[in-house]
Every structure is written in C-alpha cells, then in structure tokens.
C-alpha positions as CSV (number, residue, x, y, z in Angstrom):
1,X,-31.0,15.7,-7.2
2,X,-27.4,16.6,-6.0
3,X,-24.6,14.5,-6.9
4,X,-22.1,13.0,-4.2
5,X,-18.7,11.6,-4.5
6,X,-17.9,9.1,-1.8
7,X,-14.5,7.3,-2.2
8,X,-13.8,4.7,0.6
9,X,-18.0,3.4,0.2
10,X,-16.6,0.3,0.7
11,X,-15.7,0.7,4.4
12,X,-17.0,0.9,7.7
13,X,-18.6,4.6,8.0
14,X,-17.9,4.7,4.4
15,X,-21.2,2.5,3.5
16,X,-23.2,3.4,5.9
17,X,-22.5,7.3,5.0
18,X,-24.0,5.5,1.5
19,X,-26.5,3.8,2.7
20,X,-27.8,7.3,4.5
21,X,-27.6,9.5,2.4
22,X,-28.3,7.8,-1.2
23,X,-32.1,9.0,-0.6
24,X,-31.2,12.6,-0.4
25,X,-28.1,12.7,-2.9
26,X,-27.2,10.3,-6.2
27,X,-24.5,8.2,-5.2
28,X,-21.1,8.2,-7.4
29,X,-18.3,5.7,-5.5
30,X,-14.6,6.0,-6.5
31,X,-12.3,3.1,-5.1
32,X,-9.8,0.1,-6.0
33,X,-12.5,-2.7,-6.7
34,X,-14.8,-3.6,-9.1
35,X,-17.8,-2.2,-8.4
36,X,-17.3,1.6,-8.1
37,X,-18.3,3.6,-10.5
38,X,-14.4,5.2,-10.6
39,X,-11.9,2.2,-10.0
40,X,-8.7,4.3,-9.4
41,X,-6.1,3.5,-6.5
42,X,-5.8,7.1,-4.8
43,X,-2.7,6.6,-3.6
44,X,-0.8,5.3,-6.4
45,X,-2.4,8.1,-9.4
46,X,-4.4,10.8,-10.0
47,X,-8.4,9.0,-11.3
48,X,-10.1,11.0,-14.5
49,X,-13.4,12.1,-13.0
50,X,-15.4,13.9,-16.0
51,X,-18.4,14.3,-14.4
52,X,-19.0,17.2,-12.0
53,X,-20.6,16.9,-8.3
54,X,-21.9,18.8,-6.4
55,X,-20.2,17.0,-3.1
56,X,-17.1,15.1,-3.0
57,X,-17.0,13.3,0.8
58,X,-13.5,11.5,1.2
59,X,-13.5,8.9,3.6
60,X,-11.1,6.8,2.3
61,X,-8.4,6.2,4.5
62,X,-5.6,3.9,6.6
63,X,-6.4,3.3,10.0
64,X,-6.7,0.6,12.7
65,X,-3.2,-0.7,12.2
66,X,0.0,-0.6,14.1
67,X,2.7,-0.2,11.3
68,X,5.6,-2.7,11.8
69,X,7.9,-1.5,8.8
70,X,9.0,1.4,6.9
71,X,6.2,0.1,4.3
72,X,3.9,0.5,6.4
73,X,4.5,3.2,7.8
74,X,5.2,5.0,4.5
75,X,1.2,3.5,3.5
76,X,-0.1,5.5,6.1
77,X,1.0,8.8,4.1
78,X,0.6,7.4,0.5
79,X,-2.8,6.5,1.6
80,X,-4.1,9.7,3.9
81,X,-2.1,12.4,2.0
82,X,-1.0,11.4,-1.4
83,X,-4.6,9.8,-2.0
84,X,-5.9,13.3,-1.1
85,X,-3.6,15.0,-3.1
86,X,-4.7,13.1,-6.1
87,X,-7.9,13.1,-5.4
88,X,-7.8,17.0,-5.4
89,X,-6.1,17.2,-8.7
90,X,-8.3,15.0,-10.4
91,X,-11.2,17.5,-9.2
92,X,-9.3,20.2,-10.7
93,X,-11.2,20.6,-13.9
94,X,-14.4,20.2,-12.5
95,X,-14.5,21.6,-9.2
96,X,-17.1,20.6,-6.7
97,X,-19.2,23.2,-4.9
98,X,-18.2,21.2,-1.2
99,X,-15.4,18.9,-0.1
100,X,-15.8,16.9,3.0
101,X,-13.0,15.0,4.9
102,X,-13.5,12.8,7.2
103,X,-10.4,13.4,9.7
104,X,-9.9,12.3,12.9
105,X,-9.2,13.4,16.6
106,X,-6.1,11.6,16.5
107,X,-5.0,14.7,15.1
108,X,-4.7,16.6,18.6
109,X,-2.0,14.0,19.6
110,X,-3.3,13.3,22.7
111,X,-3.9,10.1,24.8
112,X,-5.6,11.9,27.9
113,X,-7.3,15.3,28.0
114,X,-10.7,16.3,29.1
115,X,-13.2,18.4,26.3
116,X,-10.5,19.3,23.8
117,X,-12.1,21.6,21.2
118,X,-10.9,22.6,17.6
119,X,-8.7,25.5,18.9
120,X,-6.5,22.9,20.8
121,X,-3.1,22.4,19.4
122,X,-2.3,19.8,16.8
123,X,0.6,17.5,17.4
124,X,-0.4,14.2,16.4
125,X,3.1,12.5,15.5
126,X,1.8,8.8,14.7
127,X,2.0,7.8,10.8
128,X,-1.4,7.6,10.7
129,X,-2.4,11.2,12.9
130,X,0.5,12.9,11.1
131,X,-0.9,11.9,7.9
132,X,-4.3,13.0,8.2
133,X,-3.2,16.3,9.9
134,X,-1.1,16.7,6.4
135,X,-4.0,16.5,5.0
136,X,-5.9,18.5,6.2
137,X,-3.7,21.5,6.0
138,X,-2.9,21.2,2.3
139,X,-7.1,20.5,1.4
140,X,-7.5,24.2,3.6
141,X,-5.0,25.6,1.5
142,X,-6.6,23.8,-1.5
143,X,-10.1,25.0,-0.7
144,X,-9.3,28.6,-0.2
145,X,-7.5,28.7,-4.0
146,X,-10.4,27.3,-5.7
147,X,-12.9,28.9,-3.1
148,X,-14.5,25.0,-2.8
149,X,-16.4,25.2,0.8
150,X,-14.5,22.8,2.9
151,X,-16.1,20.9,5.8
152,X,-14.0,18.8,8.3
153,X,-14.6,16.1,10.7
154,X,-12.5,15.2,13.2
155,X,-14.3,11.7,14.3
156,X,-13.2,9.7,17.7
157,X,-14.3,6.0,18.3
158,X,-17.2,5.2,15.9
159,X,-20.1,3.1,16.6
160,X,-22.2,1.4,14.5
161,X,-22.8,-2.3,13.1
162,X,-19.6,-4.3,13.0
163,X,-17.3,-1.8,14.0
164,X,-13.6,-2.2,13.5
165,X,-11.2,-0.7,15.7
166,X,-10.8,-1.1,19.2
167,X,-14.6,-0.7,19.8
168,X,-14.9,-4.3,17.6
169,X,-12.0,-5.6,19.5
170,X,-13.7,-5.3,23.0
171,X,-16.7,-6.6,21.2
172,X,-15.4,-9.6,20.0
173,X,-13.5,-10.0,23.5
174,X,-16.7,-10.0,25.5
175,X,-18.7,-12.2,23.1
176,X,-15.8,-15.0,23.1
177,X,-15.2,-14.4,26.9
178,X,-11.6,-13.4,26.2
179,X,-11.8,-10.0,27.8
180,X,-10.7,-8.5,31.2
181,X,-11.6,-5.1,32.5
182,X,-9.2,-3.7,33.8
183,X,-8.9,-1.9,37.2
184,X,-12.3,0.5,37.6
185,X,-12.6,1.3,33.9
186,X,-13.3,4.4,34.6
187,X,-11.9,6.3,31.9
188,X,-14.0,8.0,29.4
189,X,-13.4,7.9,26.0
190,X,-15.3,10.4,23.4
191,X,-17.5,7.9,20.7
192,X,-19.8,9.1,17.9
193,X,-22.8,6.9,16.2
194,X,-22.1,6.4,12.7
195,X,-25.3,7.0,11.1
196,X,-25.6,10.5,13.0
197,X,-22.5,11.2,11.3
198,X,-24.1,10.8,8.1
199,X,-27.3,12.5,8.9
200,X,-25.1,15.6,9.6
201,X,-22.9,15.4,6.1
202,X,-25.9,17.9,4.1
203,X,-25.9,20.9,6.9
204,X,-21.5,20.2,6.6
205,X,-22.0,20.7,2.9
206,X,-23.9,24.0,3.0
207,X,-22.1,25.9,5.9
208,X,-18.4,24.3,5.9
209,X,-15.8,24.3,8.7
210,X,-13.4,22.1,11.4
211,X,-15.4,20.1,14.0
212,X,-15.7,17.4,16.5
213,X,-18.4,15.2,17.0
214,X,-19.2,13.3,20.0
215,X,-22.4,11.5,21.6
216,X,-21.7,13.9,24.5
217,X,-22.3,11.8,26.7
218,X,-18.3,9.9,26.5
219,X,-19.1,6.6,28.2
220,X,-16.3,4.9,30.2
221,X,-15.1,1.7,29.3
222,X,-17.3,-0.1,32.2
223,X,-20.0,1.6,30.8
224,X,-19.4,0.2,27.4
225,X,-18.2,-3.1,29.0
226,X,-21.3,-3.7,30.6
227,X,-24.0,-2.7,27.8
228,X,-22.2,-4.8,25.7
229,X,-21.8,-8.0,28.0
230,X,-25.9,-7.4,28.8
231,X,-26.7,-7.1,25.5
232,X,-25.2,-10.4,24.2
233,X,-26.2,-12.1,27.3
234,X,-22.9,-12.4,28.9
235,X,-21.6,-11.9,32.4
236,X,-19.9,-8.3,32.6
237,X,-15.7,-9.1,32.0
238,X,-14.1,-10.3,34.4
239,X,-11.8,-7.6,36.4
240,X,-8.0,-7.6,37.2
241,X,-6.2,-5.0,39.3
242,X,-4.5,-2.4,37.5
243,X,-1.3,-3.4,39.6
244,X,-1.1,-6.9,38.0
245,X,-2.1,-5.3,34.4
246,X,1.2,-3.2,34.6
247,X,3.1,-6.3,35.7
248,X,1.4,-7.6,32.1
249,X,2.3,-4.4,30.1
250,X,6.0,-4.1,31.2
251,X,5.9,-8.0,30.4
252,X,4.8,-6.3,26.9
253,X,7.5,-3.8,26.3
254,X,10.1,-6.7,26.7
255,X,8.2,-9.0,24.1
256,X,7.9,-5.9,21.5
257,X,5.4,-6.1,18.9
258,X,4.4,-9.3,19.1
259,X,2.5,-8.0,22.6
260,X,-1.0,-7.5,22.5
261,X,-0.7,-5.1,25.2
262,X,2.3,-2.8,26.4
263,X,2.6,0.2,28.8
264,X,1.8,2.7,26.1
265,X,-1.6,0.8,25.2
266,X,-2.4,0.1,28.7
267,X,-1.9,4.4,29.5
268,X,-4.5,4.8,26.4
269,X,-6.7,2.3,28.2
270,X,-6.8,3.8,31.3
271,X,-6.7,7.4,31.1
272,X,-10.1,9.4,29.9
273,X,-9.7,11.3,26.9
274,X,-13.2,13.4,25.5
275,X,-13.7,15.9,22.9
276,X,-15.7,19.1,23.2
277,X,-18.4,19.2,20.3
278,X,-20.0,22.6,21.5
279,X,-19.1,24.0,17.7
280,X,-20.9,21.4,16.0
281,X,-23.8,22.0,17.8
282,X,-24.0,25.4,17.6
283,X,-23.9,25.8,13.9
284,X,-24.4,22.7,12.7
285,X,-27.4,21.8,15.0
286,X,-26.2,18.4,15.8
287,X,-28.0,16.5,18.1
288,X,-26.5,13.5,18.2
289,X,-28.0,9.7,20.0
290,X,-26.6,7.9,22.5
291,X,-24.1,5.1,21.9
292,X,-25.1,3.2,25.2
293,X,-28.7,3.1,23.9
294,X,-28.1,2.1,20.2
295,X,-25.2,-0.3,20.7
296,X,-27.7,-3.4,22.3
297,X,-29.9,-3.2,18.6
298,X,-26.5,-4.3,16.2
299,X,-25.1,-7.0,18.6
C-alpha cells in the first residue's frame, strides 16, 4: 500500500481528504497537536520526517480570516509560505515521488470574472492570496530541481459537512434566521464538493499539474439560499433591495472593521465570479457532483 503524507488532517477538507482516501493509501498526519503521527509547527521549524512516502498532500493552511494587525497579517505568510518551505526541506532527504498543494483561486486576484482558467494572470494581493501564490511558485521551482511530480489545486468555495467559510456563515445565517438576501442574488460563485476533491487526489498524484476544480454547474447565491432554507425547513431569507444594502455597506466603511459588512464585501457578494475546470476534466477525468444536490444530506 502507498504511503501519504497529509499535514493540516485536522481541518475542514483536511479530514475528509483522510477519511477518503485512508482505504486506498496508509495515512501519515503531520501537525501541531497531539495526535499526529509528526507533531511539528510548520511555520515556526523545519519537522524530521525519516520515513519516506510515496505522496506528501499539504493542505495545511491560513484562511477564513480578515487580518486586523501586522501579526496577522505576517501569519498568513509564516503559515502558507514559510510552513511550505519547511515542509519541503524536511522532505529533502527522502524525497516523495508526488507533492500535492492544495491552493486556491484566490490566487487569480479577482472578485468578478466569468470561467477564468489556469492561463489567467495571477495577482492576488491579499495576505492570504499573496501567500499561497508564493507558494506555489517556489514548490514549481522546488519540484523541477528534485524532479518530484507536482500537482496543484486551486479550490474555490468548498462544500461539504460543517463547512467553514462564508458557505458556513450563510448556513448558520439561514438556520438562525439572521440572514438577508440581498437584491436578486444572482451572482454565481464557482463551489467544489469536498469529497470529490479527494476522490480526484490519486489521478493528481500520477499525472501532476495546475488546475481548477469546480461543480460546473456555479450556483448563484439564490440558488444556494434557497436549497439551504428548504432543506432545514426554513422560509427562503428574507430579501432587501440592493439600494438600501449600499446605504448599509457605506454605513460599514465608516464603522471600519468592526462592520460585518462594507462596500468591498458587498461588491464580492454581488458580482458572479466562476472558474473554468475544462483542464481538469480533460486529463484528469473529473466528473465532479453537484453541490445543490448533496448540500440537503449534511444539514
């Protein structure tokens, strides 16, 4: 049986990329708790890793957080880049046969766009986009040096049980009857299931390379508004005109942080942005399921 590396097991794709694929591969967790079979905090030094694997699958990562210091913004990188870095060197004396990063879309830098593929350009310029794109040039360079076949993911919104994110957010919301829709909701926003992400990882391992992954189907917000409302048997959100949400936003921009909603967020809300995953199914063969059907089974 293969061996598999998976640091970040303890989060959200992280366990269920465990829980998947620990009947195909043997298991071998590297994190910060007890409980791992490597304790080592990535971003702070370099782990000893005697054994060699097959895979190493790196999902460990800072995300989901608006940084309100120079700590935390300077976490973003310790955590995306250095952590990768370190990771990397510790693999240096055993080298793995495949290395798979799980990146993000953020990377593009965009907050609207329709279809962007891999060849788009990359300007993410947030802590946490900038971070991950360093990443992911330096483990290209990396891979090429020590000819390791390097597969990358660049994931939007992910789907599965207990999502975190904005996806758990607007769950939440509609479950505790705290959430307004907002105009039509008729943006569309690119969104992956979770376990098809991890049914995909061995076809990654063997052929390598940069791709999205979608549903392809990018639900808009009403869409995903509604199937969630039905499915925990509430009335669909209640809707305000887009004119009064700006009113709220610029409200927002004055009150700074603090602000659960500003003009930037409500753009980002309102604006479609989807993600072309033509590549991944052409070489990969991914066939990915639908998020509308599979959400109503994990509320």
């Amino acid at each position: 049986m293969k061996t598999v590396l998976l640091t970040g097991s303890s989060g959200f794709l992280g366990q269920i990329l465990s829980k998947v694929l620990e009947n195909t591969f043997q298991i071998y967790s590297l994190g910060r708790t007890n409980g791992n079979n490597i304790i080592c905090d990535l971003s702070q030094s370099i782990p000893e890793i005697e054994l060699s694997f097959d895979i190493v699958i790196h999902a460990a990562a800072k995300a989901h957080s608006t940084p309100k210091s120079e700590n935390d913004i300077k976490e973003f990188y310790d955590v995306n880049f250095t952590g990768t870095v370190n990771l990397c060197n510790a693999l240096s004396r055993n080298l793995p046969k495949s290395f798979i990063y799980i990146s993000t879309v953020a990377v593009y830098g965009l907050e609207e766009g329709e279809l962007i593929n891999e060849s788009d350009l990359l300007n993410g310029n947030t802590p946490y986009s900038e971070s991950k794109l360093l990443a992911e040039n330096y483990l290209l360079n990396w891979a090429h040096e020590n000819n390791v076949q390097l597969g990358i993911l660049r994931l939007p919104l992910i789907a599965g049980p207990n999502p975190p994110g904005n996806l758990g957010a607007m769950i939440n919301g509609i479950k505790r009857g705290r959430y307004l829709r907002i105009g039509e909701a008729g943006a569309r926003k690119s969104i992956v299931w979770a376990e098809d992400v991890a049914k995909i990882i061995p076809k990654l391992a063997e052929t390598g390379g940069i791709y999205n992954l979608t549903d392809q189907y990018h639900p808009s917000f009403k869409e995903l508004e509604n199937t969630i409302a039905a499915a925990l048997g509430k009335k669909p959100p209640i809707k305000i005109p887009l004119s009064l949400a700006k009113k709220i936003a610029f409200i927002g921009d004055l009150l700074g942080a603090r602000s659960p909603i500003n003009t930037g967020k409500l753009k980002k809300i309102t604006s479609s942005l989807t993600f072309d995953d033509s590549k991944a199914r052409k070489i990969l063969g991914w066939q990915p399921t639908s998020v509308l059907q599979k959400l109503p089974y994990i509320l």
